[in-house]
C-alpha positions in Angstrom: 59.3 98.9 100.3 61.3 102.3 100.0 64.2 102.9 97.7 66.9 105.7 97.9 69.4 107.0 95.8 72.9 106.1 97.2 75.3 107.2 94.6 75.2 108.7 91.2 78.4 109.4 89.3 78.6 111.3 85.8 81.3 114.4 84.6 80.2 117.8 83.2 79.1 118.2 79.4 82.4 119.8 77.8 81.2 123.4 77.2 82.8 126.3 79.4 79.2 127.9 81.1 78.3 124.1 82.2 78.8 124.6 86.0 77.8 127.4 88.4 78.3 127.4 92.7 75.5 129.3 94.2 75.4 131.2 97.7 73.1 128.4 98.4 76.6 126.4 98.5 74.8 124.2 96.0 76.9 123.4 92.4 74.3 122.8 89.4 75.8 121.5 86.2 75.0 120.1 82.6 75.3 116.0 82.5 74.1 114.8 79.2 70.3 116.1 78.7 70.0 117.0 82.6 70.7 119.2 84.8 72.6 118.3 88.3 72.5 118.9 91.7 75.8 118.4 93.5 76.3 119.4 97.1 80.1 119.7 97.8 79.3 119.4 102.0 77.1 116.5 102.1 78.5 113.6 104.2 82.6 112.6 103.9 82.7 113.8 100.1 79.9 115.3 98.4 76.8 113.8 96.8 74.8 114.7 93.4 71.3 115.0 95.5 69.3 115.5 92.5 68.8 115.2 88.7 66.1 117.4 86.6 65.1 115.8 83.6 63.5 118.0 81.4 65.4 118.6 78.1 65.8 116.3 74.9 69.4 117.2 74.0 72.5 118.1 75.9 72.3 120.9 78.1 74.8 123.6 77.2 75.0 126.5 79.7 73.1 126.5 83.6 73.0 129.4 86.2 71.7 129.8 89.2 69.0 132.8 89.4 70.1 135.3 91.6 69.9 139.6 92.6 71.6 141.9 94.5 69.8 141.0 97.8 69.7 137.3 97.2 71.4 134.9 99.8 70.1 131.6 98.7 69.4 130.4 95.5 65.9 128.4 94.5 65.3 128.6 90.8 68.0 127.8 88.4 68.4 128.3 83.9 69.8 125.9 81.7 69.8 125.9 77.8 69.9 123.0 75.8 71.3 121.9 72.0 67.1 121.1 72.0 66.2 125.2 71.8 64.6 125.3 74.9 65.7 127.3 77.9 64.2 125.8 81.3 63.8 128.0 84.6 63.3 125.1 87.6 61.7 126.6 90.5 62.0 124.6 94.1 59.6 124.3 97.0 62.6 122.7 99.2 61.8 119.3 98.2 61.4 118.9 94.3 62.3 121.0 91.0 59.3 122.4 89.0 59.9 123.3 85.3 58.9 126.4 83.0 60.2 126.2 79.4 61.3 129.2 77.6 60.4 128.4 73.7 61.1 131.1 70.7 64.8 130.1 69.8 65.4 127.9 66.2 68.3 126.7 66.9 71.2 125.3 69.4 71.0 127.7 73.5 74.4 127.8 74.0 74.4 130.2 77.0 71.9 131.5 80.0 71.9 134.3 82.3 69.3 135.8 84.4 68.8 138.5 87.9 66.4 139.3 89.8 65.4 143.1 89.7 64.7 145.0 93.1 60.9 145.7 92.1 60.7 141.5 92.1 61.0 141.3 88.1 63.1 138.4 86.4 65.0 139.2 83.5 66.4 135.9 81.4 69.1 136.6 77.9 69.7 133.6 75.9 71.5 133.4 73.3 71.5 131.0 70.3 73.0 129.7 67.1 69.9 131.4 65.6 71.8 134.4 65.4 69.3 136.1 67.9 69.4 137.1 71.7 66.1 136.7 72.9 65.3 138.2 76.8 63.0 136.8 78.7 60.9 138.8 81.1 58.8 137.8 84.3 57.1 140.7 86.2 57.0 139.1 89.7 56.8 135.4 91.1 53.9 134.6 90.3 53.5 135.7 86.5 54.9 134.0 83.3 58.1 134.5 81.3 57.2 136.5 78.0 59.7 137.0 75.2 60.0 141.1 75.7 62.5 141.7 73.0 64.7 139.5 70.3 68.0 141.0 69.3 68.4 140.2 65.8 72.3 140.1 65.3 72.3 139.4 61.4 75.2 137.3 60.8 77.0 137.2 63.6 76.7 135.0 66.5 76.9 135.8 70.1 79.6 133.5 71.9 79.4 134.8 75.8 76.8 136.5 77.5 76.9 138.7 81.2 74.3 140.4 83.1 74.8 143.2 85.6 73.2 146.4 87.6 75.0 149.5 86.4 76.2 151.2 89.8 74.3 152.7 92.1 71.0 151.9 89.4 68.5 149.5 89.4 69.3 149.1 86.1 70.7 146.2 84.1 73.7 146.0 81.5 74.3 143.3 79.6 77.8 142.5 77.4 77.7 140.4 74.5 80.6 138.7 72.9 80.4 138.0 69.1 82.0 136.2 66.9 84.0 139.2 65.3 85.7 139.7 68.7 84.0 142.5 69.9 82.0 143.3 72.7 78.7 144.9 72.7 76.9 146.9 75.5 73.2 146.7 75.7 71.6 148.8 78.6 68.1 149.0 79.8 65.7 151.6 78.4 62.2 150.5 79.4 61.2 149.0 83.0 57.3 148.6 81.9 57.8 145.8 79.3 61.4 145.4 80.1 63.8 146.6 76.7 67.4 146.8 76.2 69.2 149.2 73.3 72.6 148.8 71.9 75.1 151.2 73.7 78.8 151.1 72.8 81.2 148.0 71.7 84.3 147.1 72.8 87.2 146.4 70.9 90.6 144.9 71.4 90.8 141.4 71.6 91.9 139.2 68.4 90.0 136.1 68.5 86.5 135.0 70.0 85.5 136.2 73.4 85.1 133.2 75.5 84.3 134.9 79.4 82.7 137.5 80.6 82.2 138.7 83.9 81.2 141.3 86.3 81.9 143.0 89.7 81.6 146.3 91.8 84.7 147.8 92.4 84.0 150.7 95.0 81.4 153.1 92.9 82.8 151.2 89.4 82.1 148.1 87.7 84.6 145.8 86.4 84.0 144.1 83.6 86.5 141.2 82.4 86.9 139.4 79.7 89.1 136.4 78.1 89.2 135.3 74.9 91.1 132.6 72.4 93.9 135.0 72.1 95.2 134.1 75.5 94.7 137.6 76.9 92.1 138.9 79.4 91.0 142.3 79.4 89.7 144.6 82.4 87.5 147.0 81.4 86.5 149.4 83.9 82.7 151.3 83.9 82.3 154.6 86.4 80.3 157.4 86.2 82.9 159.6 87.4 85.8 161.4 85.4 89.2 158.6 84.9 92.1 160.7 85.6 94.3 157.8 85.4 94.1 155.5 81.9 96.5 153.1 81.2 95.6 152.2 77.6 94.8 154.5 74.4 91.0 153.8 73.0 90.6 153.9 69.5 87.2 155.4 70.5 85.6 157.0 73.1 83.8 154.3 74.8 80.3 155.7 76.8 76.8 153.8 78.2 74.1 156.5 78.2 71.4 154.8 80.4 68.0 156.7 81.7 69.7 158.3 84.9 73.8 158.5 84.1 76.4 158.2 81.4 79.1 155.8 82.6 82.5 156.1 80.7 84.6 152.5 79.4 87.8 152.4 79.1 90.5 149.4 79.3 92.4 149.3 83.1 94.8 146.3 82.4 95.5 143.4 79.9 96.7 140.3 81.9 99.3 137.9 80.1 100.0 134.6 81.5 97.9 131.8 80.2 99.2 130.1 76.4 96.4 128.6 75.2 92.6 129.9 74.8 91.4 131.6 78.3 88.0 129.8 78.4 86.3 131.4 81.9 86.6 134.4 83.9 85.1 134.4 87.7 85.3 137.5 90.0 85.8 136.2 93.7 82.5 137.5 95.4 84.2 138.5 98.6 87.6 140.1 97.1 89.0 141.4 94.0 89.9 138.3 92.9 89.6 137.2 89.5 89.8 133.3 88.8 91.2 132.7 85.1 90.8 128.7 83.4 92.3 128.0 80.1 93.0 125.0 77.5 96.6 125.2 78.2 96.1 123.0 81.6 96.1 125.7 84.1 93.8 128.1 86.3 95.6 131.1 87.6 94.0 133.5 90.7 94.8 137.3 89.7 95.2 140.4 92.2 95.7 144.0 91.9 99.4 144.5 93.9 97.7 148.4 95.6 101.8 148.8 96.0 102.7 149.2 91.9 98.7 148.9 90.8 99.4 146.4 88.5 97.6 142.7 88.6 99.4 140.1 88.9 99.3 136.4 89.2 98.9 135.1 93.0 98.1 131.3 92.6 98.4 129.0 89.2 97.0 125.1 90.1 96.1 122.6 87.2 96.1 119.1 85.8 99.4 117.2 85.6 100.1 114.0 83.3 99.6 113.6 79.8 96.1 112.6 79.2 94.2 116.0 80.1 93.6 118.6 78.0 92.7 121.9 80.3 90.0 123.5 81.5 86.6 124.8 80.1 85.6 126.7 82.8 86.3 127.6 86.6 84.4 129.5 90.0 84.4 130.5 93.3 82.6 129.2 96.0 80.3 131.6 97.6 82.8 132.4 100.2 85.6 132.7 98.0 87.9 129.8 99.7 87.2 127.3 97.5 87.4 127.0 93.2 85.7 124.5 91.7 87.0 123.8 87.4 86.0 121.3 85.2 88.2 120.2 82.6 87.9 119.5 79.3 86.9 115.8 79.4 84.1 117.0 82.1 85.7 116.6 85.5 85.7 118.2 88.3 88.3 119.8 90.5 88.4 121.6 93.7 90.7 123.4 95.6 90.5 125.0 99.0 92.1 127.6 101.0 93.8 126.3 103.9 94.9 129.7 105.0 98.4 128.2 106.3 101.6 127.3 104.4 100.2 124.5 102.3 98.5 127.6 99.8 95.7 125.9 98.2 95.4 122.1 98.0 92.9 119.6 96.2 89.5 118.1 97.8 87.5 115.1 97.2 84.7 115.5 94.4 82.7 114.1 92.3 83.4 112.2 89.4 82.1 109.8 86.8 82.0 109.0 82.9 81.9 111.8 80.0 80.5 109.5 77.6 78.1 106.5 77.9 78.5 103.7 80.0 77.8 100.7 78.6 78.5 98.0 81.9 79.0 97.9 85.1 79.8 94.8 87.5 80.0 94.5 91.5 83.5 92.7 92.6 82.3 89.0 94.0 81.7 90.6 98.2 80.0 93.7 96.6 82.5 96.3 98.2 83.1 98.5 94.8 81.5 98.4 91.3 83.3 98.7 88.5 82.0 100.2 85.3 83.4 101.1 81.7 82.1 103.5 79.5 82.4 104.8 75.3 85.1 107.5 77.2 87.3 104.4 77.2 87.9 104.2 80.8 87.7 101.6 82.7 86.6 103.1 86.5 86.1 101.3 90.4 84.0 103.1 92.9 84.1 102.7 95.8 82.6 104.3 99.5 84.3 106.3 101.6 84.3 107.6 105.3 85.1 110.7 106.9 85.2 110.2 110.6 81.8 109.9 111.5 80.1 111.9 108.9 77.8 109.7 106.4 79.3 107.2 103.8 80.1 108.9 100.4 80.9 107.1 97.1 83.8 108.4 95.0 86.0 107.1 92.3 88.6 105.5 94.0 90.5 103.7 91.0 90.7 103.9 86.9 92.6 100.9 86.0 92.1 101.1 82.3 92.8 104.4 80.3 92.2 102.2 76.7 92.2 104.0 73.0 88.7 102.0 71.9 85.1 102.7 73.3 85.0 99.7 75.8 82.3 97.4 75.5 82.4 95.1 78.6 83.5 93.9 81.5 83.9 90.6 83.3 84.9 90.5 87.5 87.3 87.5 87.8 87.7 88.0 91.8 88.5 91.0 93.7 91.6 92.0 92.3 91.5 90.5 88.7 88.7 91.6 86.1 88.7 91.4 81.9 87.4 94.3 79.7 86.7 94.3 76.0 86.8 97.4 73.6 86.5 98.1 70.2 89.0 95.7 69.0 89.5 92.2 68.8 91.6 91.5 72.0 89.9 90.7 75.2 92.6 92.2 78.0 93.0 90.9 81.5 94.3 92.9 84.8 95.7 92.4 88.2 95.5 94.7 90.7 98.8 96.1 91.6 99.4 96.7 95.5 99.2 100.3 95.5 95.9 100.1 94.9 95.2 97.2 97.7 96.7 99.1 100.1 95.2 102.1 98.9 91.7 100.2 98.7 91.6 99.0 102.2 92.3 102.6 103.8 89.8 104.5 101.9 87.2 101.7 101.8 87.7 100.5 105.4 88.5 96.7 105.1 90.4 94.8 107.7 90.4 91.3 106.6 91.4 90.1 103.3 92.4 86.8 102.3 92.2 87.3 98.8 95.2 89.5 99.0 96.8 87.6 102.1 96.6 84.4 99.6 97.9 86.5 96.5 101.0 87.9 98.6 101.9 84.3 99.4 101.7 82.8 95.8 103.5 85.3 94.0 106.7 87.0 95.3 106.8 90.5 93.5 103.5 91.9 92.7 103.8 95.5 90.4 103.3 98.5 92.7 101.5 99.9 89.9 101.1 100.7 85.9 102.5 102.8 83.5 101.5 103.1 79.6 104.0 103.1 76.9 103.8 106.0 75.0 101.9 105.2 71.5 100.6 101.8 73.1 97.2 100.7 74.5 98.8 98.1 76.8 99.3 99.0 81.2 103.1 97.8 81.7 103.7 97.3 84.8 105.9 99.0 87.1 107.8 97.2 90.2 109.5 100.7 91.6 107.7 103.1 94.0 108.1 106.0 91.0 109.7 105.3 86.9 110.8 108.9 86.4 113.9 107.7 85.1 111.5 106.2 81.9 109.5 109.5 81.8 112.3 112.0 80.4 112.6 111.8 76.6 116.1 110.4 75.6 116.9 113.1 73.1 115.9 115.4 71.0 115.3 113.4 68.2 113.4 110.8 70.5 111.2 113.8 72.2 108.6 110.8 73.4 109.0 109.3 76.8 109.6 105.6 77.7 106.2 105.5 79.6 103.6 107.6 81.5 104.4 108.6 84.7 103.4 106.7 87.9 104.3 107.7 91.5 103.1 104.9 94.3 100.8 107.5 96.5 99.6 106.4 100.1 95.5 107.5 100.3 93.6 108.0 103.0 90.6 109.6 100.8 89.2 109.0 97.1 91.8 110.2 94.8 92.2 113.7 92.5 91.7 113.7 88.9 95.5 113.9 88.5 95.7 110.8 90.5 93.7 109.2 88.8 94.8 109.3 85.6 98.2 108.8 86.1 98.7 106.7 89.6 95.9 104.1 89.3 96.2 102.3 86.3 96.6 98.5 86.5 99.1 96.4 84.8 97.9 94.1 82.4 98.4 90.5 82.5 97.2 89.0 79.3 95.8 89.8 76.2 93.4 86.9 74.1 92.9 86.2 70.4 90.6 84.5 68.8 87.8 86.9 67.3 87.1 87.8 64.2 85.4 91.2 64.9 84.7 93.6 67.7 84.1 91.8 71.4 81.1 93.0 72.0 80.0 91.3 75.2 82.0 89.2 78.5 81.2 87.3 81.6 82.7 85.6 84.3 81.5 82.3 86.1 81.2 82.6 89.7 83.8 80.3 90.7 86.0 82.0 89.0 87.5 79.5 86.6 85.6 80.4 83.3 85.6 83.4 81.1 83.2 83.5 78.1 83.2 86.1 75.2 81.4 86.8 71.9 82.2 89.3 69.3 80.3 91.6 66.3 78.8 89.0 64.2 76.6 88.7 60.7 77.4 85.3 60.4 77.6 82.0 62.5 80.6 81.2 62.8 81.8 84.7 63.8 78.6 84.1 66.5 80.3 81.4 68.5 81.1 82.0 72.1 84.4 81.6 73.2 85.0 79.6 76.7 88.5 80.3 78.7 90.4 78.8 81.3 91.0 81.4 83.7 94.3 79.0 85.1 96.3 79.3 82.2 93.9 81.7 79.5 94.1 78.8 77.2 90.7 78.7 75.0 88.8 75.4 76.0 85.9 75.4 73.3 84.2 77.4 70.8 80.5 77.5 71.6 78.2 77.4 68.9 74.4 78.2 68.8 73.4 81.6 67.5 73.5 83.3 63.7 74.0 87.2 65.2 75.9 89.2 67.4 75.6 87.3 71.0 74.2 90.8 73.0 74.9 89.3 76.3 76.0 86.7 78.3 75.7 85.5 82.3 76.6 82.3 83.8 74.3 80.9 86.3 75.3 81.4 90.3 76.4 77.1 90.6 78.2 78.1 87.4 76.9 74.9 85.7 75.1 76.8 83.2 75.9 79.8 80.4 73.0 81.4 79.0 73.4 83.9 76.0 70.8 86.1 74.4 71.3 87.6 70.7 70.3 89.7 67.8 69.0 86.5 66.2 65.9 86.8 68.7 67.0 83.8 70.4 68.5 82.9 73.4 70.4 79.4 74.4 71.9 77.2 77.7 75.1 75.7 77.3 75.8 73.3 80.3 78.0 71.4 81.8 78.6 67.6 81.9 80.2 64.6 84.1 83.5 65.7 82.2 83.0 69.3 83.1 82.9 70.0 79.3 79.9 72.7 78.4 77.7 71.9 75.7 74.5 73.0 74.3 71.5 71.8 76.5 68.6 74.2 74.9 68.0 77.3 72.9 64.9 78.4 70.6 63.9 78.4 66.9 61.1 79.8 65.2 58.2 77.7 66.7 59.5 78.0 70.5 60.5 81.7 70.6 58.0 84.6 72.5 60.4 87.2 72.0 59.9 88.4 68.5 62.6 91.4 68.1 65.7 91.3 69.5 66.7 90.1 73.0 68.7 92.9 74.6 69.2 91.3 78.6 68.9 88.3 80.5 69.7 87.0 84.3 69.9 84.6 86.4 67.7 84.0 89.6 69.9 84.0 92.8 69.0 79.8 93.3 69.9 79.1 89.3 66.3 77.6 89.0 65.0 80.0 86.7 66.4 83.4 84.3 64.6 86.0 82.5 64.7 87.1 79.0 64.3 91.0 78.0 63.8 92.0 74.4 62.8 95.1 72.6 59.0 93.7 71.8 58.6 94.7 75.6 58.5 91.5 76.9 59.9 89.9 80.0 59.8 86.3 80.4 60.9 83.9 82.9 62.1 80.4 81.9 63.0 76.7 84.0 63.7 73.4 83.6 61.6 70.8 84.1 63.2 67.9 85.0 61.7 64.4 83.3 60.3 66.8 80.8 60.0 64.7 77.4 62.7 66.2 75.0 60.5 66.8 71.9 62.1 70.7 70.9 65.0 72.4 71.1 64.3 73.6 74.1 64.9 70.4 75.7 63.7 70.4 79.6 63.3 74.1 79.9 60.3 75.8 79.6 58.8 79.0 80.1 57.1 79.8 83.3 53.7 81.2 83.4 52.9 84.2 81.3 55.4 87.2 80.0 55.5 90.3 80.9 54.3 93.0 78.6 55.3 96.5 78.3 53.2 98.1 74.9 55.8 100.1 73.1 58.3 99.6 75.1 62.0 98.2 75.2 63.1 96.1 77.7 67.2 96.6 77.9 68.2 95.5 81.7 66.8 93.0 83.8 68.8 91.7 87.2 67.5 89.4 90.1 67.6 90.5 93.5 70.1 88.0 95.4 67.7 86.4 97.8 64.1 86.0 97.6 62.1 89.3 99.0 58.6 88.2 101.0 58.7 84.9 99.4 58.9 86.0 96.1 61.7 87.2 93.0 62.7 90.3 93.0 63.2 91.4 90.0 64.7 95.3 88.3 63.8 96.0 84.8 65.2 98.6 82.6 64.1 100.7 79.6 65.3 102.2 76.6 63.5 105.4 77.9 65.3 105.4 81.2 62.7 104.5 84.0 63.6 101.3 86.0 60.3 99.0 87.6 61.1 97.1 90.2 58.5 93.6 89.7 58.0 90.6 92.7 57.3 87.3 91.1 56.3 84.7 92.1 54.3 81.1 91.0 54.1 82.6 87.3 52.0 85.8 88.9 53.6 89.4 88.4 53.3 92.1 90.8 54.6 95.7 90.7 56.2 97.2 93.6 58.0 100.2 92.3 58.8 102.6 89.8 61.7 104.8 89.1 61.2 107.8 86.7 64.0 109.3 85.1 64.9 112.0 87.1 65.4 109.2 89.8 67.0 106.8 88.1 67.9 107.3 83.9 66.6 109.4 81.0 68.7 107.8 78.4 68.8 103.8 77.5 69.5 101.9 80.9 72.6 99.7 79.9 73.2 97.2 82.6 71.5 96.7 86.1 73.3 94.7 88.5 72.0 93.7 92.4 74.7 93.6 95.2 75.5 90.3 95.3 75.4 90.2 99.4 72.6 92.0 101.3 73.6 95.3 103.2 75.0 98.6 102.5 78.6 98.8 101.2 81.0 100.7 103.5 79.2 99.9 106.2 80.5 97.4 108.9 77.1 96.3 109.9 75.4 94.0 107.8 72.0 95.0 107.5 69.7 92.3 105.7 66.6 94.7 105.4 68.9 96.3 102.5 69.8 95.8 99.0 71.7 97.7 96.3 70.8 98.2 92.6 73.7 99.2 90.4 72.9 100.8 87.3 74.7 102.5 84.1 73.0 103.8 81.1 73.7 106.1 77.7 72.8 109.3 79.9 76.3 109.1 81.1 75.7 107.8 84.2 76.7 105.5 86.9 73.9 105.1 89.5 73.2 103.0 93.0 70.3 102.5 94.8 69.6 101.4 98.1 66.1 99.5 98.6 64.5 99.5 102.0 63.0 96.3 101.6 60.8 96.1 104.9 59.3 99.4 104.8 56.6 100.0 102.5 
């Protein structure tokens, strides 16, 4: 048996130095405690091709290592909130780790070269108050701590490296809290120092960005800062005849072989809000500006009037975004890549013709934890929600005949609660739960049908055919009121008309804006946010507390819930009627919160799992009426902490139990069996599982048997994911996934394709299935197992 990664989704850590594009035309960034590997070429749409575990904390900064003469990138820095710095080295196939210890505190930034004579030089700096650089004499030494800048109490907020022209020798700028810039050159080559040189003055609030380039025989340096400015700075060794700006002080970096003169070229205006990044184009003089105030703008020097000015401003649109952190170039310069302040991703390309710049596909994912996920009933999207309060469907996606990328192709829910659950009704109907005490329902609108079936490739759908029939004027899409939670509908191809405020004394729009858009690839960020919502249909009451948990029955006619609960009659599960969302009964069994809950694949049966360390059956009778058939007490219960999961086999003969003691059981019924427990004719089946300090969290079965046996996936607090065959009470392993493969953080749902075969492939193959999975690192992630190879 083999297993791939298909897809893995997940946004950027909000910090501005979390991305970098190397020559390598390879983008690492910061996703929760890792480190990612996204490749913007592979297949229709890009893929993350790797994840390096190796800090405990978020990662705050990354940067690919490079030099002068360096054309492709293999070893990469990131800092972490943990104190660590990490240099990962590759052979071509996997990521080895160094750590970098000496800081006390929070890395917020890395930066590193490569020297001609085959040193490394590394500068971190830290909430420590201290930049600490990091020397390495050739490949195959260690990284020492040469020298620890002590900067009393001030703290460095932006860090650059560069070679001084026409030197082998390395400046570095340092931006510190009091607004200033500092110089530090290079003094010693044997043990690798740096001395203080000049500072720079003129900006009036923190300096954000810093960055370098070569500029004939100068240097540019440029810089942006929380005043909304950016500053050029220009370095030569030669005389400046020509200065547009008055220094209050003569500005000069005396290293071992020149003296280089400072002084400030321009000051570039444009941006109204805090200019997070700067990023010189590598192949023009170019600089690439992102700010807060929801714009990136490309600046040029105009050689007719020498001034710089603004050549290209792109950005978010719609009122949920809240501007960039941070921007770049691709190595050729015809692409930028931002991420914004919630973590996603943009990028724009160069098409060299009359449409300027427009957007690509790209990556996406959750910014926060995901906390479900759930295939729709034919397996051809997943959707998930996360504590980001989204609600998002991906989906796969095919560019002619290049391989079969997964994007997010929908996010139907933009809620003002951490969601806690989701429940698929059929394809185009599915209920979430947040925070709150209202489960909400959604229809799919037929923007996004239309728009599903040309990005995704389906031909036949009777769903839909049968929807268009029954109902005569489906929404073309959604819309939220402004200070409301609740997707309104919208029947009209755009509702501009309910966007513009009605006065100024009413300066807040009707509702959010929503334009019907025809796709024929995976949607922007802007799109998504403001052209995919789905209407809701119906919202239901009845909790007490917080819904913590939903599910669906397979046939579609029964919705159960449970909420937050410390007592039993807040514990009950509530059953719906999917036909009319009229509440049928009120389930009642467990004393605690009800962690999860799965119906059965006959949908006779409704198992729940809780807090109370028990789990129960509720099934149904001749008059279709569910009632409680078994559960545990104190003398019949194996788990003894908490159970976290259960599922359902694919033949509802048997389910398993997961629970934080590290135990996995599998239970049946025995027909005939005498009735002398609470358990009634179920029983467990042959002996648990045990995992010795360990916490079981996720546990799915495979939909069809695998060699005669169960297949089963189980999921850990710590991450990793084992993949188990059982069968006649006898366990086997067959696989295990580590947490750079599948999760570092608590794995929160897994979830088998519920058809064998690849999704967004026409071919059904039935050696293949696919494991979703979502978990607190932030991640949405899907698997492909190969299940006749071994």
């Amino acid at each position: 048996m083999k297993i791939t990664n298909c897809y893995t989704s997940c946004n950027s850590n909000q910090t501005p130095t979390i991305a970098h594009w190397g020559r390598n035309n390879l983008i690492c960034y910061g996703a929760c405690n890792s480190v990612i590997i996204y490749d913007p070429d592979y297949g229709s749409g890009g893929k993350i091709i790797d994840t390096l575990v190796g800090h405990s904390k978020r990662v705050n900064s990354v940067k690919w290592l490079g030099g002068r003469n360096v054309s492709f990138e293999t070893e990469l820095l990131s800092a972490s909130a943990d104190s660590i710095v990490c240099v990962w080295s590759s052979n071509g196939k996997v990521y080895s780790k160094v750590s970098l210890v000496g800081h006390s505190s929070n890395v917020n930034i890395v930066d590193g070269l490569y020297k001609e004579n085959n040193s490394t030089v590394v500068v971190s700096i830290s909430m420590d108050c201290c930049i600490k650089i990091w020397w390495r004499r050739n490949a195959t030494d260690k990284f020492i701590c040469s020298q620890t800048v002590n900067l009393g109490y001030n703290i460095s907020v932006g860090i650059k490296l560069s070679f001084l022209p026409d030197t082998d020798e390395i400046l570095l700028a340092c931006a510190l809290d009091n607004s200033k810039i500092q110089l530090y050159v290079e003094t010693s080559d044997a043990d690798f120092k740096m001395e203080s040189s000049c500072q720079l003055a003129g900006h009036e609030d923190w300096v954000r960005g810093l960055d370098f380039t070569v500029d004939g025989a100068d240097l540019l340096l440029a810089s942006s800062s929380q005043d909304n400015f950016i500053r050029l700075w220009r370095i030569s060794s030669q005389l400046v005849s020509k200065v547009h700006f008055e220094t209050t002080e003569k500005a000069q970096i005396k290293s071992r072989s020149k003296i280089f003169n400072v002084h400030l070229e321009s000051i570039l205006t444009g941006h109204e809000g805090w200019v997070y990044s700067v990023n010189w184009n590598p192949k023009s003089l170019q600089l690439l500006s992102s700010s807060i105030d929801k714009s990136m703008i490309i600046w040029e020097l105009d050689t007719g009037s020498d001034v710089w000015q603004e050549k290209l401003r792109v950005g978010e649109v719609g009122g949920n975004t809240l501007g960039f952190y941070g921007g770049v170039f691709s190595p050729k310069g015809d692409k930028i890549l931002a991420h914004s302040y919630r973590g996603a991703f943009h990028i724009w390309r160069d098409s060299n013709q009359s449409e300027g710049w427009i957007p690509c596909v790209t990556v996406g994912g959750h910014f926060s934890e995901v906390v479900d996920c759930a295939w729709e009933p034919k397996g051809e999207f997943l959707i998930s929600v996360g504590s980001d309060q989204t609600t998002r469907i991906h989906g796969p996606w095919r560019k002619g005949d290049e391989e079969v990328t997964w994007h997010e192709i929908a996010r139907p829910q933009i809620h003002g609660y951490d969601m806690t659950s989701v429940a698929v009704l059929s394809r185009y109907k599915f209920a979430s739960s947040a925070e709150e005490k209202i489960i909400r329902t959604f229809d799919a609108p037929t923007n996004f049908a239309e728009n599903f079936h040309r990005i995704c490739g389906i031909n036949e759908d009777e769903e839909l055919d049968s929807l268009i029939k029954s109902e005569c004027m489906r929404p073309k899409g959604a819309s939220v009121p402004s200070l409301g939670l609740s997707n309104k509908a919208v029947h009209t191809e755009d509702n501009i008309e309910l966007t513009i405020p009605l006065d100024k004394k009413n300066p807040y729009p009707e509702e959010s804006h929503f334009t019907a858009t025809d796709l024929i690839e995976p949607p922007t960020e802007e799109t998504l946010m403001q052209n995919t919502l789905w209407p809701e249909t119906m919202k239901l009451y009845g909790h007490g507390y917080e819904v913590f948990c939903l599910a669906a029955s397979p046939d579609g006619k029964y919705l159960a819930s449970a909420c937050k609960s410390t007592q039993p009659q807040h514990a009950a599960i509530l059953l719906w009627n999917t036909s009319n969302w009229k509440l049928i009964t009120k389930l009642m069994s467990h004393s605690l919160t009800v962690v999860q809950l799965q119906f059965s694949p006959n949908s006779q049966h409704l198992l729940s799992v809780s807090r109370d360390r028990r789990w129960s059956i509720f099934s149904k009778n001749e008059d279709c009426e569910f009632t409680l058939a078994a559960t545990t007490d104190k003398k019949t219960a194996i788990h003894s902490r908490i159970i976290w999961t259960c599922s359902w086999s694919h033949d509802s003969k048997y389910f398993a139990t997961g629970a934080r003691d590290g135990k996995v059981i599998i239970w049946t019924i025995n027909r005939g069996k005498e009735k002398t427990s609470v358990l009634g004719e179920w029983e467990n089946s042959g002996k648990p599982l045990e995992f010795k300090n360990e916490s079981v969290t996720a546990v799915s079965f495979a939909p069809t048997l695998v060699s005669e046996k169960y297949l089963i996936a189980i999921g850990f607090e710590t991450g990793i994911i084992h993949l188990f065959g059982w069968c006649q009470q006898e366990w086997n392993k067959i696989l295990i996934l580590s947490d750079s493969m599948a999760h570092h953080l608590t794995v929160k749902k897994l979830v088998f394709r519920p058809v064998l075969g690849r999704t967004g492939y026409k071919n059904c193959d039935d050696n293949v299935l696919q494991l979703a999975s979502c978990s607190s690192d932030t991640c949405v992630k899907i698997f492909n197992i190969y299940i006749d190879k071994v």
